[in-house]
C-alpha positions as CSV (number, residue, x, y, z in Angstrom):
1,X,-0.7,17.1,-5.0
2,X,-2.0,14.1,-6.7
3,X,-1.2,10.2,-5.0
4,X,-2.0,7.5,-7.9
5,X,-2.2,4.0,-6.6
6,X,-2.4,1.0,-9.0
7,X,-1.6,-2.3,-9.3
8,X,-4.8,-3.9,-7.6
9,X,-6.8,-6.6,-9.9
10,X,-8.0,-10.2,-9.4
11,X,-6.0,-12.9,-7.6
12,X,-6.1,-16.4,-6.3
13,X,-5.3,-17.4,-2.8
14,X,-1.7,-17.6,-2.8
15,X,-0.8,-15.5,-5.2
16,X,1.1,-11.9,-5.6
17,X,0.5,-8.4,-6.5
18,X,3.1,-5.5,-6.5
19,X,1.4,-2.0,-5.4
20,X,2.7,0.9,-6.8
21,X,2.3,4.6,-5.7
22,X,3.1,7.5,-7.8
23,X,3.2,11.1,-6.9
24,X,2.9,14.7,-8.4
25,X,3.4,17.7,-6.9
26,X,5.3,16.4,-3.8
27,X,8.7,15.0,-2.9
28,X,7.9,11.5,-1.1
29,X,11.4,11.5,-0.1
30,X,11.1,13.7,3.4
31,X,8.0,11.8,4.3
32,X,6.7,8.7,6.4
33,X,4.6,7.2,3.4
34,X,2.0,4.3,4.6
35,X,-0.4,1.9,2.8
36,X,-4.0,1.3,3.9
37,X,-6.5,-1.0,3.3
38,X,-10.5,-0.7,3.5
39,X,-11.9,-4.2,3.5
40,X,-15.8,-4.3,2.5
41,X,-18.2,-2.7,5.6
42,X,-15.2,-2.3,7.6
43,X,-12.7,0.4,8.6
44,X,-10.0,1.4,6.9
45,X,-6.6,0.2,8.7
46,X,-2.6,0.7,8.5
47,X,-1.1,-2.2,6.5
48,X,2.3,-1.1,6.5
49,X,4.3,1.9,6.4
50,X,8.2,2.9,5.6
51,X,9.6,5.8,7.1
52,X,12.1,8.4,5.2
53,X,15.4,6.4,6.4
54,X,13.6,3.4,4.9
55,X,12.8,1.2,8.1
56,X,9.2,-0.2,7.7
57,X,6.5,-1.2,10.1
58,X,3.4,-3.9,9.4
59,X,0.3,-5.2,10.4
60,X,0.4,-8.2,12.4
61,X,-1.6,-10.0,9.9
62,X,0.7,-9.6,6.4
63,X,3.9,-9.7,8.4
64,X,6.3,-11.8,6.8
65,X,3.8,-11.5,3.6
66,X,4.0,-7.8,2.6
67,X,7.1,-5.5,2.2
68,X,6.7,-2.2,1.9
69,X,9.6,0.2,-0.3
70,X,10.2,3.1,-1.9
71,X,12.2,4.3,-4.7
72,X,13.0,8.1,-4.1
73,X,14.1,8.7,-7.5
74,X,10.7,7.7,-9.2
75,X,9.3,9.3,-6.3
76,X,7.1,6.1,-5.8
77,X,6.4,3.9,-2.9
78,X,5.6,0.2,-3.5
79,X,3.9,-2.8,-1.4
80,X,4.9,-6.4,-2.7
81,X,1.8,-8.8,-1.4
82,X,2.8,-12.2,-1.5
83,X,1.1,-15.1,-0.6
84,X,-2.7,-13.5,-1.0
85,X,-5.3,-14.6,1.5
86,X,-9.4,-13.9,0.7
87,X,-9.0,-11.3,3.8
88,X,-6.9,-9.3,2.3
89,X,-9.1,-8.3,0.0
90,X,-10.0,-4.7,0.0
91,X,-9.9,-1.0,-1.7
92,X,-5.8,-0.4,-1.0
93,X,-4.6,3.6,-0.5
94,X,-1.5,5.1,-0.1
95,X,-1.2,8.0,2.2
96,X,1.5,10.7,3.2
97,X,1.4,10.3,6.7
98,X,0.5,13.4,8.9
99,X,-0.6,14.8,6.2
100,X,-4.1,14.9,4.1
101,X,-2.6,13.3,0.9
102,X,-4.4,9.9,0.1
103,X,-4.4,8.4,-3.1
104,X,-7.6,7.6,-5.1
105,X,-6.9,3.9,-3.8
106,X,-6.3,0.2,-5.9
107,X,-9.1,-2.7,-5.8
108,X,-7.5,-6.0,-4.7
109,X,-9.8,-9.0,-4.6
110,X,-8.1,-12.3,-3.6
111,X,-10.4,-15.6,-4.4
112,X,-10.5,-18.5,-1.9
């Protein structure tokens, strides 16, 4: 099973990045997938998450900001960041939930 994330790079305050998630060598379909983010010296925490059915839960903190989705037939999962703040900078992973799957994880850095 391989997780791919990418999509991170550089970014002003304000702006947007779209997160995507590939798979190989598992159907994302049946599964709760979730995005995490590990912010410099600091643990890594639940951004958002979307369950098989499609309903998706957020952070407090990029509610209203993020949206999380998935596409079953690329057998990808996606996070749209919009409006960028300098905190939400951090290494970003996706991650089958309840299982061990995590992908190798995308650098976003947002610039005050």
């Amino acid at each position: 099973v391989q997780l791919q994330a990418f999509g991170g790079g550089l970014v002003q305050a304000g702006g947007s990045l779209r997160l995507s998630c590939a798979a190989s060598g598992i159907i994302l379909s049946p599964h709760k997938m979730g995005w995490y983010r590990q912010a410099p010296e600091k643990q890594r925490e639940s951004v958002a998450s979307i369950h098989s059915g499609g309903s998706a839960n957020y952070a407090d903190d990029v509610k209203g900001r993020f949206t999380i989705s998935r596409d079953n037939a690329k057998n990808t999962v996606y996070l749209q960041m919009n409006g960028l703040k300098p905190e939400d900078t951090g290494v970003y992973y996706c991650h089958v939930e309840w299982t061990d799957y995590w992908g190798k994880g995308t650098l976003v850095t947002v610039s005050s």
